[in-house]
N, C-alpha and C positions, 0 to 999 in steps of 0.2 A: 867311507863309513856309512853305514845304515842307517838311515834318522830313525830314533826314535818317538812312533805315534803314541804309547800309553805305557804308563809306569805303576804296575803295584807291587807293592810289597804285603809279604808274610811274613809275621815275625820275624825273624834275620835273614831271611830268602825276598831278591828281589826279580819282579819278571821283566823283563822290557819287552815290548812289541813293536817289533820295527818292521819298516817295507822294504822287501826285496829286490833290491835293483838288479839282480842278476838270475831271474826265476829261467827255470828250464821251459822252453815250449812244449805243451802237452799236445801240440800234434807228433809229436817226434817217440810221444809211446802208442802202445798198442791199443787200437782206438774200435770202437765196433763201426765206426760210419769211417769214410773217407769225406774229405772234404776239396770240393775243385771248386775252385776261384780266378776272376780274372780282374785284372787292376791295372794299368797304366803306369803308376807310380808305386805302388806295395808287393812288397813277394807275401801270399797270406796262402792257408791252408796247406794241400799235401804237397809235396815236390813229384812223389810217382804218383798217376791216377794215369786211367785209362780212357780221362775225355779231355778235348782242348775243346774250349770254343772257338777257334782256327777254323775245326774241320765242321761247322755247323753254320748253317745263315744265319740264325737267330740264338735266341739265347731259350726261347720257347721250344725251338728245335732241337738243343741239345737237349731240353728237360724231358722231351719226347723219346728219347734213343735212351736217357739216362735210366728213365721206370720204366722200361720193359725189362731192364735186365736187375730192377731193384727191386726188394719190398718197402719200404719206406724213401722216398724222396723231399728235400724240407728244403725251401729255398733260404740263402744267405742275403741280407743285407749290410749294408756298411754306412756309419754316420760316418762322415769325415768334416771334423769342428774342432778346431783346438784339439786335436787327437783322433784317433778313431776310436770305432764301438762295432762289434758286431753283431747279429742278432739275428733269429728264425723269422722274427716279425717285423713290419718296416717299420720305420723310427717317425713316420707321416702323423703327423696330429700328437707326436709326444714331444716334442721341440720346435723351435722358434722359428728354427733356420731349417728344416728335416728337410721341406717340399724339393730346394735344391742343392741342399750338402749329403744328402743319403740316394741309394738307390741298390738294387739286387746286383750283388758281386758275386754270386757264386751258388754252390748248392753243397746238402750233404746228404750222402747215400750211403744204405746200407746194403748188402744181399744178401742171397741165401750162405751162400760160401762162410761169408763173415762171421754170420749168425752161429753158424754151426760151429766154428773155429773158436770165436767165444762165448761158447757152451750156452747160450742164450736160450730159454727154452718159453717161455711166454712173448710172443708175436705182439701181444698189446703192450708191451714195457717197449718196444725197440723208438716210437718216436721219441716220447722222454729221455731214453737213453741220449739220444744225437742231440735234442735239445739240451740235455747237463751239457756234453760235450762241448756246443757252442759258446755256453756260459763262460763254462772253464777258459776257454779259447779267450773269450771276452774280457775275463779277466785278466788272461796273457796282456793281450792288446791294449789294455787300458792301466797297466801299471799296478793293479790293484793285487798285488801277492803281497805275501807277509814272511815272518819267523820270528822267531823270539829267543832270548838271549835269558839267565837266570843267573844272578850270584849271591851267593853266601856271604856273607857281613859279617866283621869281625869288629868290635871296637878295641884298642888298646887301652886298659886299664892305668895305664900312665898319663899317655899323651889325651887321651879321649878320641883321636882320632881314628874314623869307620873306614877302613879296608875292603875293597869288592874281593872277590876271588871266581871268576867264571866256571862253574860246576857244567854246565852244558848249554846248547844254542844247536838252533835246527831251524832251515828257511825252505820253501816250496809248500807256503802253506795258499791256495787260493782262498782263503778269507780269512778275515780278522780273526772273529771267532773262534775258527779249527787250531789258529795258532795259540791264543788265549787258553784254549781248552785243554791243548794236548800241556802247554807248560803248565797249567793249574796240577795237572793230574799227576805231574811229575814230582811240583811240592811236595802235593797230599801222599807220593808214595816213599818220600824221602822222608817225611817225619814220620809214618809209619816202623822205616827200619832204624829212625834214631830212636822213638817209643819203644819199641823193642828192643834196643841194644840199653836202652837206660833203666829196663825194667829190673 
């Protein structure tokens, strides 16, 4: 069962916001950057890519073979502390333990090919793009997805006893918010067609 993190109610509609234990990995849709990672211990980023750091001395040297054939290149890091984190920037001087629980695991590239595949037409949007991407990704990794659950409340005029009835629930939401928002917007348009059906 999904614990529930926040409970509101509207008038006889109730939302629950709970976290998703079973989020989809959003490297597994269609992404504008690829993501190549190397770990010891973690399977992380793409499964196909077309670099190993196997066939490279360094890790400098793959970043060298990797931008010639890229437009944007962004290195990966990885906190690894009671869970992991990933991130474009390194986690050095923002945690206690960083200097030897974090280090560069990888990188994410884009190129021309890509770009044009997903119709991407402004050149200056493509780092931010990869950086949302890792967020997203970040939130994969760190548990942080949501969904939210809504039901209709019924009290029985006899017993006085309140009745849930589940109207809808939807999960793969990567922040709280998105989820909170998109159930709000659902109330507001559920009492809209009861407004109208009662007019």
């Amino acid at each position: 069962m999904n614990p529930v993190i926040e409970t509101i109610t509207h008038n006889n509609l109730i939302i629950e916001i709970c976290q998703d234990y079973d989020p989809e990995n959003p490297r597994e849709w269609e992404n504008l950057g690829t993501m190549i990672c190397w770990h010891k211990r973690y399977n992380l980023g793409d499964s196909n890519t077309d670099y190993s750091l196997d066939d490279y001395d360094s890790a400098e040297e793959l970043f060298n073979a990797i931008k010639k054939d890229s437009l944007v290149v962004l290195p990966l890091y990885l906190y690894d502390h009671s869970g992991i984190s990933m991130s474009t920037t390194t986690y050095v001087g923002r945690a206690q333990h960083a200097s030897w629980d974090s280090g560069l695991v990888g990188y994410i590239y884009t190129t021309k090919e890509q770009v044009e595949r997903a119709g991407v037409t402004e050149e200056s949007d493509l780092e931010s793009i990869l950086v949302n991407e890792v967020e997203m990704y970040n939130h994969y990794l760190t548990g942080d997805v949501y969904g939210y659950r809504v039901y209709d409340t019924h009290q029985c005029d006899s017993c006085k006893h309140t009745e849930k009835k589940l109207i809808d629930s939807c999960w793969g939401y990567y922040s709280q918010e998105e989820a909170l928002k998109t159930a709000t917007e659902l109330i507001e348009y559920n009492n809209t067609i009861k407004e109208q059906q009662n007019a």
